[in-house]
C-alpha positions as CSV (number, residue, x, y, z in Angstrom):
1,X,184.7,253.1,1.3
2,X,185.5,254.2,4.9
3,X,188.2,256.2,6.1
4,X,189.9,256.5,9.7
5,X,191.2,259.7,11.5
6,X,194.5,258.3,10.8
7,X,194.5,257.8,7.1
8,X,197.2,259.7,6.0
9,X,197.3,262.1,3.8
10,X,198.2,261.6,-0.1
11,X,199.8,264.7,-0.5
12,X,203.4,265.3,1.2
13,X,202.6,268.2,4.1
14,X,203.8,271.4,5.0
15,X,204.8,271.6,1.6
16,X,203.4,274.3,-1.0
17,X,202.5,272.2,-4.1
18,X,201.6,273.2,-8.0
19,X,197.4,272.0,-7.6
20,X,197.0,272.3,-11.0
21,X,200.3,269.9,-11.8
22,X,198.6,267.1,-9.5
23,X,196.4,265.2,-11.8
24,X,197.1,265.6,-15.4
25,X,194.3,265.5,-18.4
26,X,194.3,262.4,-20.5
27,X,192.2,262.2,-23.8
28,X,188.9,260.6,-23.6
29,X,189.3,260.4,-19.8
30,X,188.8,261.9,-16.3
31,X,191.7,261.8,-13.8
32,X,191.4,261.7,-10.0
33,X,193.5,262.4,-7.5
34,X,192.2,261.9,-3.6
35,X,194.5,265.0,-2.4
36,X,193.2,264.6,1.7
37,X,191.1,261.5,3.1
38,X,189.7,262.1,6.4
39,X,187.0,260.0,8.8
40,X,185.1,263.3,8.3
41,X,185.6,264.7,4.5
42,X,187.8,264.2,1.6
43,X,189.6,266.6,-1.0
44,X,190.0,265.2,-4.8
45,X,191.3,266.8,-7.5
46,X,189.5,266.2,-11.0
47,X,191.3,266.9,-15.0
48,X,188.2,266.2,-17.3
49,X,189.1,265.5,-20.9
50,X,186.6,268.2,-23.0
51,X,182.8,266.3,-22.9
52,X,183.9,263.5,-20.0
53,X,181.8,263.9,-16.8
54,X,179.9,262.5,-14.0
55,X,176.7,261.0,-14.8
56,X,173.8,262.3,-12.1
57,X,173.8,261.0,-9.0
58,X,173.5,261.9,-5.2
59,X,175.9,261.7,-2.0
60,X,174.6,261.9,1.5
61,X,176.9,264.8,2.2
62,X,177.8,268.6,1.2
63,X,179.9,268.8,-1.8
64,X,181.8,271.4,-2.8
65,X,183.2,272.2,-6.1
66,X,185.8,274.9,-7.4
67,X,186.9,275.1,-10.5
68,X,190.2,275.7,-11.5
69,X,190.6,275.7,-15.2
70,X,188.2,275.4,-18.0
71,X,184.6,275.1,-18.3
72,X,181.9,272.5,-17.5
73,X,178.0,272.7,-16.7
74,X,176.7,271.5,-13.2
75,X,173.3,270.2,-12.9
76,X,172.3,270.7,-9.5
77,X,168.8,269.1,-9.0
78,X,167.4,269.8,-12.1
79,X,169.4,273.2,-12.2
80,X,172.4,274.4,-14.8
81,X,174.8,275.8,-13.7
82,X,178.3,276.8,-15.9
83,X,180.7,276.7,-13.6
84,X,184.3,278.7,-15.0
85,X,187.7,278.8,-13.3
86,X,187.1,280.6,-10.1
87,X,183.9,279.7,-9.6
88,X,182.1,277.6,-6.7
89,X,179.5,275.5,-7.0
90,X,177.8,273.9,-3.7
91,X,176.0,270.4,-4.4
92,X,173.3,269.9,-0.9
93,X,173.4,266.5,0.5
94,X,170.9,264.4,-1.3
95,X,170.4,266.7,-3.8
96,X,171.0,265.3,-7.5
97,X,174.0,266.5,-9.4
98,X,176.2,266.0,-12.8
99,X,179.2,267.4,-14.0
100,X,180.5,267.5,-17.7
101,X,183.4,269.4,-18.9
102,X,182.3,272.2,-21.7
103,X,186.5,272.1,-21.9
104,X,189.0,270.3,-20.7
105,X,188.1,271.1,-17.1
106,X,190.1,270.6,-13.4
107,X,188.7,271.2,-10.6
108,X,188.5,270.3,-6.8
109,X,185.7,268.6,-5.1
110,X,185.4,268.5,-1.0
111,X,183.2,266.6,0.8
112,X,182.3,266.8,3.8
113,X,180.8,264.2,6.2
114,X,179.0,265.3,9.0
């Protein structure tokens, strides 16, 4: 999947918006919403259903993750990590990672390509 500069954005701008609101939980699921897609990163917002995640894997960027609600573990080559609203979590480029929600769990995930 390849982006341009002039992708726009899927969010309305210069607009203040409820984050939270933007991607809603369903059961036994997990919900994306790509927020900002850019040549050079994206923004996606995530609303895991309690146990759902991301099975490991890597990306040849910088990740990083903030959580907004809930809890979930991050594994982060080989690491734990409980990440709880507020929290930040970098994933390296190339490193291994996983996510699966302890609760339901939202949270925002921005890459960056570069």
């Amino acid at each position: 999947m390849t982006a341009t500069a002039t992708t726009p954005s899927e969010i309305v701008s210069a607009e203040a918006l409820p984050l939270l609101d933007l991607a809603n939980y369903q059961e036994g699921s997990i919900v994306s919403r790509v927020i900002l897609k850019r040549e050079k990163g994206n923004v996606t917002l995530f609303a895991f259903d309690e146990g759902q995640g991301l099975s490991e894997h890597t990306a040849p960027f910088d990740a990083l993750v903030q959580a907004l609600e809930g809890d979930a573990e991050v594994m982060v080559a080989g690491k734990l990590i409980t990440a709880k609203a507020g929290h930040v979590v970098l994933l390296p480029a190339g490193q291994p990672h996983a996510v699966k929600a302890i609760t339901r769990f939202k949270m925002v995930l921005t890459m960056i390509r570069s």
